[in-house]
C-alpha positions as CSV (number, residue, x, y, z in Angstrom):
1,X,199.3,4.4,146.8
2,X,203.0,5.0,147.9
3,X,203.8,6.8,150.7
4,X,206.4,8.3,149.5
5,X,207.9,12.0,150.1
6,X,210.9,14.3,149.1
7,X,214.3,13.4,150.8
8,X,217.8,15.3,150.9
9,X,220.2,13.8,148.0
10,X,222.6,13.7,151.0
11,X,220.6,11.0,152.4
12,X,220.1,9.2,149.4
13,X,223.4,9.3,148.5
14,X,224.5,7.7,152.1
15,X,221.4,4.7,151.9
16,X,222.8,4.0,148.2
17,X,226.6,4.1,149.8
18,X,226.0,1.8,152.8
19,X,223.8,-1.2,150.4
20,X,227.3,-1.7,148.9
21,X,227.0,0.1,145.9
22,X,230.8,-0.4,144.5
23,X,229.4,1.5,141.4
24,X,228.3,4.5,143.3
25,X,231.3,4.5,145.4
26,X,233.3,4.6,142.3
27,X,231.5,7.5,141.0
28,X,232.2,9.1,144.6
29,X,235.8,8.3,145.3
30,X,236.8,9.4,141.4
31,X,234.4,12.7,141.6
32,X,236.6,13.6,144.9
33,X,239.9,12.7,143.4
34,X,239.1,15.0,140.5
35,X,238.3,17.9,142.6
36,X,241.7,17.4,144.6
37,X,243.6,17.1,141.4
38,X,241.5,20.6,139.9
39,X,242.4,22.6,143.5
40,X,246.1,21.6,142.7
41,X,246.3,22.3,139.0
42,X,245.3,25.8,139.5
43,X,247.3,26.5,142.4
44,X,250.2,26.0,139.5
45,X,248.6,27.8,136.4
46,X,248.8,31.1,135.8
47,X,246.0,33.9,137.8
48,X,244.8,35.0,133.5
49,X,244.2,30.9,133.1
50,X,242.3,29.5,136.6
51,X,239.2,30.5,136.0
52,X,239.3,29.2,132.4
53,X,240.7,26.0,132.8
54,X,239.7,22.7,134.8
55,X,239.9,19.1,135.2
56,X,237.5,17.0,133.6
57,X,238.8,13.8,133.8
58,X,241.5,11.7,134.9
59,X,242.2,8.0,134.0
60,X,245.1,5.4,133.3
61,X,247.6,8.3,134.3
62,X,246.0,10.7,131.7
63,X,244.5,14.3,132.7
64,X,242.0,15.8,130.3
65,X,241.8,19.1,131.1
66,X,239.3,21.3,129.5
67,X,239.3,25.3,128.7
68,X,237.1,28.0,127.7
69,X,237.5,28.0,124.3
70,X,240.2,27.6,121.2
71,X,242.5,30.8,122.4
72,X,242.9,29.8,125.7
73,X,243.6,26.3,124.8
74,X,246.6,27.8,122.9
75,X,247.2,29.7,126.1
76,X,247.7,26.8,128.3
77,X,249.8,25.2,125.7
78,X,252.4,27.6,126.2
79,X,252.1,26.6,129.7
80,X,251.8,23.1,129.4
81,X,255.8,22.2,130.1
82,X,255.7,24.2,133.1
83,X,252.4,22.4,134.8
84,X,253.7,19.1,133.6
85,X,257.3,19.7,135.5
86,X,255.4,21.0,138.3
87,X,252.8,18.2,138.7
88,X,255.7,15.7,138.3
89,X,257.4,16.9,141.3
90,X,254.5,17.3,143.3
């Protein structure tokens, strides 16, 4: 029988992290650049969009962001020009 018991993710995380896990790392380094990059696209959108919109992914220089739903997808596209300006000169 294992003697196994329950652990905190945090420390399973850190054992996974320091056997060299480049995938895990990956996952962990991306996750945290994706958070950084959601903080700073709603400091630019407007207060009626923030809580409807986010970040969802960001690879090869190309930002998915995802909304609510179809109206304030339309929303944000009257906004898109703006935010794009904005991140560029950031």
């Amino acid at each position: 029988m294992r003697d196994s018991h329950p652990q905190p993710l945090f420390n399973v995380l850190e054992e996974s992290l320091s056997k060299t896990s480049n995938t895990l790392q990956t996952i962990q380094r991306n996750a945290k650049a994706i958070l950084k990059l959601n903080q700073v696209v709603k400091n630019l959108l407007p207060a009626e969009i923030k809580p409807m919109c986010r970040v969802a992914n960001y690879r090869n220089n190309i930002m998915v962001l995802e909304v609510a739903n179809a109206s304030w997808m339309t929303r944000l596209n009257y906004e898109k020009l703006n935010l794009l300006s904005a991140l560029r000169t950031s």
